[in-house]
C-alpha positions in Angstrom: -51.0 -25.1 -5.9 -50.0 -25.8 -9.6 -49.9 -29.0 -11.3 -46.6 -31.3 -11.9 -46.9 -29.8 -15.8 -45.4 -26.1 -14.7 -42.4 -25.2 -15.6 -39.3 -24.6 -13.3 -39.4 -22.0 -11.3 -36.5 -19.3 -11.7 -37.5 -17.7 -8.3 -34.8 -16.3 -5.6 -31.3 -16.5 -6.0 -29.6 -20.1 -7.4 -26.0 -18.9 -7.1 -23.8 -21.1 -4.9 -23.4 -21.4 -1.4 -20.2 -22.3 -0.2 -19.8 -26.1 0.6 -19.2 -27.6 4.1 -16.9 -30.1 3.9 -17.2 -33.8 3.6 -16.8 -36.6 5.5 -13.3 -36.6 4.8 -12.7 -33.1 5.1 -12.6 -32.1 1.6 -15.4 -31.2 -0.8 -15.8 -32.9 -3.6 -15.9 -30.7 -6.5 -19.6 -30.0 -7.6 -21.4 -27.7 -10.3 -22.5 -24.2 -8.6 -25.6 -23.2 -10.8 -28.2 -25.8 -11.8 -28.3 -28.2 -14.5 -31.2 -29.7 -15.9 -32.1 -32.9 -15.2 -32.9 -35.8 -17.8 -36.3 -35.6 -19.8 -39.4 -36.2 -17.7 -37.3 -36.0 -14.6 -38.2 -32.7 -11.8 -36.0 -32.3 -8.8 -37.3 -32.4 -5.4 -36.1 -32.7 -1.8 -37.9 -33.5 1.5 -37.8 -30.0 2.5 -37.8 -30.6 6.6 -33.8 -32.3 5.8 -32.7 -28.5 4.8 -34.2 -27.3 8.0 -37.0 -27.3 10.5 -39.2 -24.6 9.5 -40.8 -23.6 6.2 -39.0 -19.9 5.4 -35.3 -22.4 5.7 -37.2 -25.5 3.4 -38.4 -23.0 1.1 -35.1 -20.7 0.8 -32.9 -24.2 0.0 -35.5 -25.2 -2.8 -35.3 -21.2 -4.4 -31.0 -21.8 -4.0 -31.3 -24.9 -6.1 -33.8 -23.2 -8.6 -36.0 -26.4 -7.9 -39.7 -25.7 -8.5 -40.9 -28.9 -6.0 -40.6 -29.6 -2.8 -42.1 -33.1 -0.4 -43.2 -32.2 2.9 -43.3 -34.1 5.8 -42.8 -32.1 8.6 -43.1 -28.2 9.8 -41.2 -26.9 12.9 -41.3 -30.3 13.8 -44.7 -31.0 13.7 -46.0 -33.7 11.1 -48.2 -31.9 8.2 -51.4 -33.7 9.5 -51.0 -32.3 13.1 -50.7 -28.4 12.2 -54.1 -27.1 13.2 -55.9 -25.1 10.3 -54.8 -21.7 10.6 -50.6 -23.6 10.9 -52.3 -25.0 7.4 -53.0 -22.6 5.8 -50.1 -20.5 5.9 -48.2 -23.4 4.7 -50.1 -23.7 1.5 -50.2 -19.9 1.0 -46.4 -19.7 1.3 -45.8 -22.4 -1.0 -48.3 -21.1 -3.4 -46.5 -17.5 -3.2 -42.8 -19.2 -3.6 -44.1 -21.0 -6.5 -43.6 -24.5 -4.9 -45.3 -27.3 -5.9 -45.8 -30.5 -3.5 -45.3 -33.6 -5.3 -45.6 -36.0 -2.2 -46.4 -35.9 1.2 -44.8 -38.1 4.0 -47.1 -39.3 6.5 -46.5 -41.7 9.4 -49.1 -44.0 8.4 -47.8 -48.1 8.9 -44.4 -46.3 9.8 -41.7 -47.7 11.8 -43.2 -46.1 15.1 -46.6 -47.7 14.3 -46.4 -51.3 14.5 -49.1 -53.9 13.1 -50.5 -54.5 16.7 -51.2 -50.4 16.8 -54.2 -48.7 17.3 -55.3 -49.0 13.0 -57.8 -45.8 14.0 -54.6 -43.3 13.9 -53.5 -44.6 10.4 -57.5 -44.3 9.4 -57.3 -40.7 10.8 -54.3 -39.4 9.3 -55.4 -40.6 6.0 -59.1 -38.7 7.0 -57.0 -35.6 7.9 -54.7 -35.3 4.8 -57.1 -36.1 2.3 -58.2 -31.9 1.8 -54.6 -30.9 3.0 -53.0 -32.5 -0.1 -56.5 -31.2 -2.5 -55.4 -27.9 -1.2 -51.4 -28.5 -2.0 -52.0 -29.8 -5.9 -50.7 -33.5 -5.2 -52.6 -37.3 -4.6 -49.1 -38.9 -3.0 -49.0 -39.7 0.2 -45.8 -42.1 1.4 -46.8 -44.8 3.7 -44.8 -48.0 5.0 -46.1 -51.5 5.5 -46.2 -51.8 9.8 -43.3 -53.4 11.7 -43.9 -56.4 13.6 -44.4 -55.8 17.3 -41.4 -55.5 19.0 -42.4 -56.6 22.4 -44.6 -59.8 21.3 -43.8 -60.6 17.8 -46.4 -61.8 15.3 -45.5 -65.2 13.2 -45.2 -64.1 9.9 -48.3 -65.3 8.6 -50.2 -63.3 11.2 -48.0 -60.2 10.5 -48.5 -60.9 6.7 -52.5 -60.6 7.1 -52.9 -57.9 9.9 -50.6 -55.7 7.3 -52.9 -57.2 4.1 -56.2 -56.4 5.8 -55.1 -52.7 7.0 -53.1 -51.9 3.8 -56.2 -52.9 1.5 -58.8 -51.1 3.7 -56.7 -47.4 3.7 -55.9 -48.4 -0.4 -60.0 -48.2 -0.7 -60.0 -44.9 1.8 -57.4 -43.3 -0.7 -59.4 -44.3 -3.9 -62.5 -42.8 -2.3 -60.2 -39.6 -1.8 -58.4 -39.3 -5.2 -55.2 -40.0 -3.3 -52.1 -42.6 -4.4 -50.6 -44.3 -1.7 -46.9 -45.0 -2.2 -45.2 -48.2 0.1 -41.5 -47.3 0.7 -38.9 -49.7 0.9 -38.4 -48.6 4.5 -39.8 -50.4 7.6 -42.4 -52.9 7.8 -43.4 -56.0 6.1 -43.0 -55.5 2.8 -40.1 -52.7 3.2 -37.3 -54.9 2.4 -38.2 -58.0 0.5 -39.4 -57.9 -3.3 -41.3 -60.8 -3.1 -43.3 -59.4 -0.1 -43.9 -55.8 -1.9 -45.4 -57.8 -4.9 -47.7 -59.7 -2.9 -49.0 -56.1 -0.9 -49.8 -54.5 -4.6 -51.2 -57.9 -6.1 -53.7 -58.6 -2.9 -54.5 -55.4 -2.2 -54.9 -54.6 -5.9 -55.6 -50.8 -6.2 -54.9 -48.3 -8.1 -54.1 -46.2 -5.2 -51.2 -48.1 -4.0 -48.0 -47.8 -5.9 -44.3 -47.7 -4.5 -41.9 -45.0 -3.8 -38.3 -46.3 -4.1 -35.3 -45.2 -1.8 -31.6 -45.5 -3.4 -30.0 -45.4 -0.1 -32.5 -47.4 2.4 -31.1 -51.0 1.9 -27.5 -49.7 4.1 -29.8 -49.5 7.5 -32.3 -52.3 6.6 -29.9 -55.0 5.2 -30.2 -55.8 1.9 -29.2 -54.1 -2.0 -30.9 -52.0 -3.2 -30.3 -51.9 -7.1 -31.2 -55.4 -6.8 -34.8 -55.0 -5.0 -35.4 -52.2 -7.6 -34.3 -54.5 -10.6 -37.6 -56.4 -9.4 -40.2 -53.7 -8.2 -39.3 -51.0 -11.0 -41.9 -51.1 -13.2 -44.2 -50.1 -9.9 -42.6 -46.9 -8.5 -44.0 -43.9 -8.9 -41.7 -41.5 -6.9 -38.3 -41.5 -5.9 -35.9 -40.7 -3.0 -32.3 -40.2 -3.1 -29.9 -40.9 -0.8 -26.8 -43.1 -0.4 -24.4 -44.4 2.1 -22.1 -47.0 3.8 -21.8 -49.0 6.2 -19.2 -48.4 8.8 -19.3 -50.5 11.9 -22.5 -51.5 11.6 -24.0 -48.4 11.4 -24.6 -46.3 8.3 -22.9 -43.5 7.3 -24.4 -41.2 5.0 -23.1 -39.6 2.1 -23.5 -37.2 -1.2 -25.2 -39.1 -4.2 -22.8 -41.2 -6.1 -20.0 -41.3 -3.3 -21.7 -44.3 -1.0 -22.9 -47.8 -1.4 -26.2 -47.9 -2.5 -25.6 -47.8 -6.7 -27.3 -44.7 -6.7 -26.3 -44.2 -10.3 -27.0 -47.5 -11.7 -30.4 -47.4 -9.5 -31.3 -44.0 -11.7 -30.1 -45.7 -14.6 -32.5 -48.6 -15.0 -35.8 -45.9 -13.6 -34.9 -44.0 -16.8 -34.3 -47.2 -19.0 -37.8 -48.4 -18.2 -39.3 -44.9 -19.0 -39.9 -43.8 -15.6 -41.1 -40.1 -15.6 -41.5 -38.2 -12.2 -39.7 -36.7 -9.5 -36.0 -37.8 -8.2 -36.5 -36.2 -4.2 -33.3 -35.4 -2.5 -33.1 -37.2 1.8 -29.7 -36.5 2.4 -30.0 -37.4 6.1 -26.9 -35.4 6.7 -27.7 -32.8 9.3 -31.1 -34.6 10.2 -32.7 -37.9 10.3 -35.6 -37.7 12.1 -36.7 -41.2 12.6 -33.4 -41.3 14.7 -33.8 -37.9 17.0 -30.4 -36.8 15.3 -29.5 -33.4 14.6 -26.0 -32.4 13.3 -26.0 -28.8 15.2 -22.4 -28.3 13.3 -23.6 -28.0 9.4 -25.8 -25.2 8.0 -28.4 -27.5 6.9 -29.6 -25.4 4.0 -26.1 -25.3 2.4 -25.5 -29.1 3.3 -29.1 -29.4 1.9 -27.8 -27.4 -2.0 -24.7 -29.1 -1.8 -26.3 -32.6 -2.3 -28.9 -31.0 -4.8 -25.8 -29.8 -6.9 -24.5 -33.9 -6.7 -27.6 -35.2 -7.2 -27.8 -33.0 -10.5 -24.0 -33.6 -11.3 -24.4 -37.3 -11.0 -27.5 -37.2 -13.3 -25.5 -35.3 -16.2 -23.5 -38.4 -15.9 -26.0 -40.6 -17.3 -27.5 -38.0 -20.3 -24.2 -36.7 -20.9 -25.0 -33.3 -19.9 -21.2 -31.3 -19.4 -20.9 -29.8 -16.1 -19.6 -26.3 -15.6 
């Protein structure tokens, strides 16, 4: 694959879709060809959100006129479980759309792996992904930070040093591989609390662990996001938008700009303290995995343009880009 320096590709056809509705029943008016996004900014989404198998990921990336795409999963199957022949059509059809990977998502310390887990199926993963992302062109993987045990909860001290030990050891596997971990603000030890996230990067003190920030995570985990970011910015290295609300308890996912979560402002600050990289689209709003849910109703490819047209609307907003 090529490097994070190409330039955007113009393949397939970026004309518009037309729009599902919202939430409400009426779409919110949104620009129908792309726009570009602020300087040192690329555009990416999580490409199994637009729909479970590669041709659909790939087709809603080529729609957008968006050169990257972040994989995490392939027909349902997570990128480090597709045997080697599964592999290597994936690379070869991302290499022939002209798709570069900037990140992949692994399960490794994820909120189905808890800190009392069998450690040898994070070590593994790690093992297996290493050539897989050589092969794609990129050195992220995402990684979380190990829930507690939910049957027989840890103290937190205990929790705090299993997650220490095993975070340090695959930081030292990654630098032996040329690979970047990135701790999301997701589940685990360190997902929600500033203070804890520090501690991870200062003890386990590698360059191979950075942070990947979510805009729209703190709805579900129970605390603001702009405000964690305000503390941990100067450490992320990728990000993922989303946004929502919460609506009797549960959240309730919506376009960029039109939830909760300060998405704006949260862009705002990356680019006021020179953040360069990807902004990668997680719209959760025809699929959230982690949850089993599938919204059979929406075309998930056109749900999947719609938010990339907000995201890049919302981001004219801040540069002062005119929309058409």
């Amino acid at each position: 694959m090529r490097g994070d320096t190409e330039t955007r590709s113009t393949a397939g056809d970026p004309g518009p879709l037309p729009p599902p509705a919202s939430a409400a029943g009426t779409p919110s008016p949104l620009p129908t060809s792309p726009l570009p996004p602020p300087p040192g900014i690329r555009y990416a989404g999580i490409g199994d959100e637009a729909a479970p198998d590669l041709a659909g990921q790939v087709r809603a990336h080529r729609l957008l006129g968006w050169s990257a795409v972040e994989l995490r999963d392939i027909d349902g199957t997570a990128l480090a479980d597709l045997d080697d022949a599964a592999f290597d059509r994936v690379a070869q059809t991302l290499d022939e759309a002209r798709l570069d990977v900037v990140c992949v998502d692994s399960r490794i310390a994820n909120w189905a792996r808890p800190v009392t887990g069998d450690f040898a199926l994070d070590r593994g993963e790690l093992e297996r992904l290493a050539p897989r992302c050589a092969a794609l062109g990129t050195r992220h993987i995402r990684v979380m930070s190990y829930p507690n045990d939910p049957a027989a909860p840890l103290d937190e001290p205990e929790w705090a040093r299993r997650t220490l030990d095993r975070m340090t050891r695959l930081a030292r596997q990654a630098e032996d591989a040329g690979l970047v971990l990135l701790h999301e603000n997701c589940a685990g030890w360190a997902g929600a609390d500033a203070a804890r996230a520090l501690r991870l990067l200062a003890e386990v003190d590698s360059p191979a662990l950075r942070l990947v920030f979510d805009t729209g995570n703190g709805v579900a985990y129970g605390y603001e996001a702009y405000d964690l970011l305000t503390e941990l910015v100067a450490w992320v290295d990728h990000v993922q938008v989303k946004d929502a609300r919460a609506e009797a308890g549960e959240a309730v996912y919506t376009l960029p700009g039109e939830g909760g979560c300060r998405v704006a402002d949260c862009l705002r600050l990356l680019l006021d303290h020179g953040y360069t990289g990807t902004w990668s689209i997680e719209p959760h709003r025809t699929v959230r995995p982690h949850e089993g849910r599938t919204d059979a109703g929406r075309d998930g490819v056109a749900e999947f343009v719609r938010y990339g047209r907000a995201l890049e609307a919302l981001a004219a907003g801040l540069t002062g880009e005119a929309t058409p």
